[in-house]
MISEDREN-789473 format. One record per residue (C-alpha): x, y, z; residue in one letter; chain; residue number from 1. Coordinates in steps of 0.2 Angstrom, whole numbers, plus 5000, padded with zeros to 4 digits. Layout:
<rs>
+------+------+------+------+------+-----+
|   px |   py |   pz | code | unit | pos |
+------+------+------+------+------+-----+
|    X |    Y |    Z |    a |    A | NUM |
...
+------+------+------+------+------+-----+
</rs>
This chain:
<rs>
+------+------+------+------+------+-----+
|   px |   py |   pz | code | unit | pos |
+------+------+------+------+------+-----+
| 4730 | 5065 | 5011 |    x |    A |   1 |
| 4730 | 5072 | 4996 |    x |    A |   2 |
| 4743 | 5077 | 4979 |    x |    A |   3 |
| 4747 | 5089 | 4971 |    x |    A |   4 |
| 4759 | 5093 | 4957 |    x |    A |   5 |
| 4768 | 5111 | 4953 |    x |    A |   6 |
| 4778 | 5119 | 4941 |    x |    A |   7 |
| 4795 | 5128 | 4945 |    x |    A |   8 |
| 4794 | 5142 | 4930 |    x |    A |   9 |
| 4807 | 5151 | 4939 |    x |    A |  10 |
| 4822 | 5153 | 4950 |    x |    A |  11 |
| 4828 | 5169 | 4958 |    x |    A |  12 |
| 4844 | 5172 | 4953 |    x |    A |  13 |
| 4849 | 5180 | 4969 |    x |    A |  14 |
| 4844 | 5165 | 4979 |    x |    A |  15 |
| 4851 | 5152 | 4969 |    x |    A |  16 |
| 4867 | 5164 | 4971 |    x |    A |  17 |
| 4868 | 5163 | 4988 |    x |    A |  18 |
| 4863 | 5144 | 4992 |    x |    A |  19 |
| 4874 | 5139 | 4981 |    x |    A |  20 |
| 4887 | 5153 | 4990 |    x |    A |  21 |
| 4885 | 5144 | 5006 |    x |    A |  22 |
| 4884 | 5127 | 5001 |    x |    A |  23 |
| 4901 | 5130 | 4994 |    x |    A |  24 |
| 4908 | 5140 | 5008 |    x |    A |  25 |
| 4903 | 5125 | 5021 |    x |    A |  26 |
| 4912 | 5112 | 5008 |    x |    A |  27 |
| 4928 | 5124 | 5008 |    x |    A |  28 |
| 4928 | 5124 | 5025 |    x |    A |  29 |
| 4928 | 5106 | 5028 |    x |    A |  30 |
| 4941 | 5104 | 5015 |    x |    A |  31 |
| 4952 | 5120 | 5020 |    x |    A |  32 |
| 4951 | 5112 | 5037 |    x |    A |  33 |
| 4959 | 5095 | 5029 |    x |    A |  34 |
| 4972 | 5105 | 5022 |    x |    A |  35 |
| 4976 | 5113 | 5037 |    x |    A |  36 |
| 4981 | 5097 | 5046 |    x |    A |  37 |
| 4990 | 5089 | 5033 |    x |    A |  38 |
| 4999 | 5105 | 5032 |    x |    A |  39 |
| 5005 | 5105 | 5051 |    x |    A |  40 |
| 5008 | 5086 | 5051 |    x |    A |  41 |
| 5018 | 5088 | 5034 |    x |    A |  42 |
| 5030 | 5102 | 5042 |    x |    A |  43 |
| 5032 | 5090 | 5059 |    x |    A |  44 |
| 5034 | 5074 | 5047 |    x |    A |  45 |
| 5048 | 5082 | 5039 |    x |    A |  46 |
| 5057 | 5088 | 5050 |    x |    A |  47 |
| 5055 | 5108 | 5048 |    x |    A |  48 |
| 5061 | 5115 | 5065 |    x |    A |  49 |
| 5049 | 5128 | 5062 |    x |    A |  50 |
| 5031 | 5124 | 5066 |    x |    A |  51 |
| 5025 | 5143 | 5062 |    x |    A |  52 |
| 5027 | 5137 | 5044 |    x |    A |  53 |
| 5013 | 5124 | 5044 |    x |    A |  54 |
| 5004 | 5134 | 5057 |    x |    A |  55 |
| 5001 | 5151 | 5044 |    x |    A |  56 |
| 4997 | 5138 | 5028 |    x |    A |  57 |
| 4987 | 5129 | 5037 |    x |    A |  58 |
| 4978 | 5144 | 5045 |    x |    A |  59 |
| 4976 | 5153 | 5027 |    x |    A |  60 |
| 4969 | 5136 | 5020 |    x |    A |  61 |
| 4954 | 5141 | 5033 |    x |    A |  62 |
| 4949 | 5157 | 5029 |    x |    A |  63 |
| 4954 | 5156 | 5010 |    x |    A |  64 |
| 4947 | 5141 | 5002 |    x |    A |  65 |
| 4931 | 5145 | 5011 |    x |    A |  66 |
| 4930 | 5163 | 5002 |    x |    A |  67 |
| 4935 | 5157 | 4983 |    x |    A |  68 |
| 4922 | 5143 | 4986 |    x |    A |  69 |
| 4910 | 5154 | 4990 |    x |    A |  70 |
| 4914 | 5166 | 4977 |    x |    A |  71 |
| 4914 | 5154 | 4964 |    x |    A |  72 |
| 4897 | 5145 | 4971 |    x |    A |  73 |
| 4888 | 5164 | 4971 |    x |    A |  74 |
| 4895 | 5164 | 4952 |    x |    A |  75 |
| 4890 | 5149 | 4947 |    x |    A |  76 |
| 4872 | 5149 | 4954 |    x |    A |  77 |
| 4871 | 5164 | 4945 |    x |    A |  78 |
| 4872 | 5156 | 4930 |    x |    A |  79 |
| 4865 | 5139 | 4935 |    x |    A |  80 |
| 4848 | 5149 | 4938 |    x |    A |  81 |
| 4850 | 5161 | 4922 |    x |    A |  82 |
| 4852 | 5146 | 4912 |    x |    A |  83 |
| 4839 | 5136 | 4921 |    x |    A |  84 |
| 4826 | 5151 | 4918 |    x |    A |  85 |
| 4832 | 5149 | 4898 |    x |    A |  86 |
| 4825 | 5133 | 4897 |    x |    A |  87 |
| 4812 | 5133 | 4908 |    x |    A |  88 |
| 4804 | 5148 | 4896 |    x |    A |  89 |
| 4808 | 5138 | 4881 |    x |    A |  90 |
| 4803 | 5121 | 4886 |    x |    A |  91 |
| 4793 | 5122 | 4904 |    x |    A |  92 |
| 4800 | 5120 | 4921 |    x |    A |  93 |
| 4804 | 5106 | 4933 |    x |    A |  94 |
| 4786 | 5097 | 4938 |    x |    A |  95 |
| 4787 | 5091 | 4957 |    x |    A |  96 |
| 4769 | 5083 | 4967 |    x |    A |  97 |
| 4769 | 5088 | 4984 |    x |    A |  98 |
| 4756 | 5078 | 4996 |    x |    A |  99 |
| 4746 | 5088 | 5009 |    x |    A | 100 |
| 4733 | 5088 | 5020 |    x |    A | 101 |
| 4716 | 5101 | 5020 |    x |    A | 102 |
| 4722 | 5110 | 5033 |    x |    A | 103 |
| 4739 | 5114 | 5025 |    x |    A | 104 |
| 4729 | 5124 | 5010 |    x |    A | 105 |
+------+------+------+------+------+-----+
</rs>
């Protein structure tokens, strides 16, 4: 087996954008899904006669935290990748080794 090292000289910005959209869209979700039950045993706990109120936070936690996660992740890796193109021009890129076999070539 043999090694071999490569440079990243540069990320697509686009791409970066929408990894980091979906990474944080999954992450919302788990958390919009925490607040969602803390939300319906909140209303129960104290006593609110009407469950509908816990029901529609906790339902609006699920589709909206996911979407502003998402939103700001596409932004942010947007400019993670702008930046990380900056440097890498002035100063070179990230240096990984990858091991692999002849056939993979």
């Amino acid at each position: 087996m043999a090694s071999r090292k490569v440079m990243i000289k540069k990320l697509d910005i686009l791409s970066v954008g929408k990894i980091q959209a979906l990474v944080l869209a999954v992450l919302g979700l788990i958390i919009g899904v925490f607040i969602a039950l803390m939300s319906l045993s909140m209303g129960t706990a104290m006593g609110n006669n009407s469950p509908m109120a816990g029901l529609v936070g906790g339902i609006g936690a699920i589709i909206f935290i996911p979407l502003f996660y998402a939103v700001i992740g596409f932004i942010g890796g947007i400019i993670t990748a702008v930046v990380y193109n900056l440097a890498a021009s002035a100063i070179g890129g990230i240096e990984m080794e990858f091991d692999y076999t002849n056939d993979q070539l």
